[in-house]
Steps between C-alpha positions, in 0.01 A plus 500: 500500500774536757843679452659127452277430245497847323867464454495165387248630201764779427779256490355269312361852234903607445656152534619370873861459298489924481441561871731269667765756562554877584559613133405402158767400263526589170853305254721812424797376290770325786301711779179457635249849503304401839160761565296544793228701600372644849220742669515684800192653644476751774259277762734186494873643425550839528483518937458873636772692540712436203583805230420495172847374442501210705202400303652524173796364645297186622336460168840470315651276733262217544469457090897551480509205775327273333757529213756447728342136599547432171848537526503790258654859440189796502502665168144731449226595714162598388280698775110507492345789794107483541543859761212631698738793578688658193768666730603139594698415160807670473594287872372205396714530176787624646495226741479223223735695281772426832400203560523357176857660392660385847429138338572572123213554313344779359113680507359464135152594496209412645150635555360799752121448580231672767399255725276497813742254695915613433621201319810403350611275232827409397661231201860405505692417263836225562777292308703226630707302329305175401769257652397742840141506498348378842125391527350388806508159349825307588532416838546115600513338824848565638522822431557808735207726584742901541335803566678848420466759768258524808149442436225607723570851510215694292241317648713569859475869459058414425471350779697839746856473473574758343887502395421332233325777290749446210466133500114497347491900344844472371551109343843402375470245185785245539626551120823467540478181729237368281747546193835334704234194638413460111842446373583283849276197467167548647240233398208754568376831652233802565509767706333489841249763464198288644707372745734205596186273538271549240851532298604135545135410464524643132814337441371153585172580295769470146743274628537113576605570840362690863747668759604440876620823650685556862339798635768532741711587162295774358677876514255661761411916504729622789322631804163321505418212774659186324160277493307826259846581330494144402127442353573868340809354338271205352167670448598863446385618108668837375850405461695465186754234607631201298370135578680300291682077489797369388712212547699468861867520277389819351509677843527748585448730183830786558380811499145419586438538885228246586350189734442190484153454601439132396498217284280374206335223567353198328132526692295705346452727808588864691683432823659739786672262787305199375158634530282635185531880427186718499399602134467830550691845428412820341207495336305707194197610674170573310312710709 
């Protein structure tokens, strides 16, 4: 059985409906509680060279951004550490413990484990407003295809440059945007984490359209040969950006610093300039 395949059986196990987007949901009175769930292993997140802080930092921030996809406000954070090194923990906590206060939520437990491999798990905790829940489900043909920030830059400082250290040990969840885009009208969104590519590919796996992006519009990593920048920009995994739609009279979102990438389309189908993007981004290795 192939990865496809594998996942497929999973999916269809917990219900296709409960893995469409980056967090469960869970009815909370007016507000929605959204949950989600992540694991960081030494041998395909944590690169050499980053502290024990960065690390815990890392593990905070990619669970905290998928709660900001959601449109919602961080609230708790519960931290699992499998640690082949006991000395490691009090970094790797303080570093979540920062991470997760710059962005409003709070450490509430978790588990501490020996393990032969450090690993890191972390579960977040959200509420939005119901009437401000996004999903990735919503986009229709028409709409804009926006990107917050400059993408490309984690997997730019993997691949030599090295100015942009911060960029992949030191992620910035867009909560706040994520919050303002909520309340201004966007029809869906994730974060880019895989990439712009496989992004837009996920997008058009739960919606009733595909996507046609200018590459000649995409926010490119300053200082890197325009032709790499560019396939960095649409390939590059490791970033926590916003990928989102919305109607053309909603935009621009103020206070929300973005691009327009693209347009929904009716085809069922990826595009950059016309032509039919790669599938491909980061990828979950097994061995």
């Amino acid at each position: 059985m192939d990865d496809r395949e594998l996942l497929k059986t999973v999916m269809a196990i917990i219900g296709e409906e409960n893995c469409r987007d980056d967090c469960a949901m869970l009815p909370c009175g007016d507000h929605v509680m959204v949950a989600t769930t992540d694991m960081l292993h030494k041998t395909t997140d944590f690169v050499d060279g980053m502290t024990d802080w960065q690390i815990g930092w890392m593990s905070a921030a990619v669970t905290i951004s998928d709660i900001a996809s959601m449109g919602a406000a961080p609230k708790y954070v519960l931290i699992a550490v499998g640690l082949s090194r006991w000395e490691q923990l009090a970094g790797i906590m303080q570093g979540a413990q920062d991470c997760s206060k710059k962005f409003g939520a709070a450490i509430i437990g978790g588990d501490i484990d020996h393990h032969d491999e450090l690993t890191v798990v972390t579960t977040g905790l959200g509420l939005v407003d119901r009437a401000h829940l996004v999903q990735r489900t919503g986009a229709r043909p028409g709409d804009l295809v926006c990107i917050t920030g400059s993408p490309g830059q984690a997997q730019a400082w993997l691949d030599g440059y090295k100015q942009f250290e911060k960029a992949l040990f030191e992620p910035q969840p867009r909560v706040a945007e994520g919050q303002v885009l909520a309340r201004g009208g966007v029809t869906a969104m994730m974060d880019d984490s895989d990439g712009i590519a496989l992004s837009l590919y996920d997008l058009m796996s739960v919606n009733a359209c595909g996507f046609s992006i200018d590459p000649e519009k995409l926010p490119l990593p300053p200082g890197i040969p325009e032709s790499r920048a560019r396939e960095l920009a649409l390939y590059g995994g490791g970033d926590y950006e916003l990928i989102f739609t919305l109607p053309p009279e909603r935009y621009p979102v103020p206070g929300v610093p973005c691009r327009v990438i693209g347009r929904a389309i009716p085809e069922k189908e990826v595009l950059a300039g016309g032509k039919p993007v790669e599938k491909r981004g980061y990828q979950h290795r097994w061995a």
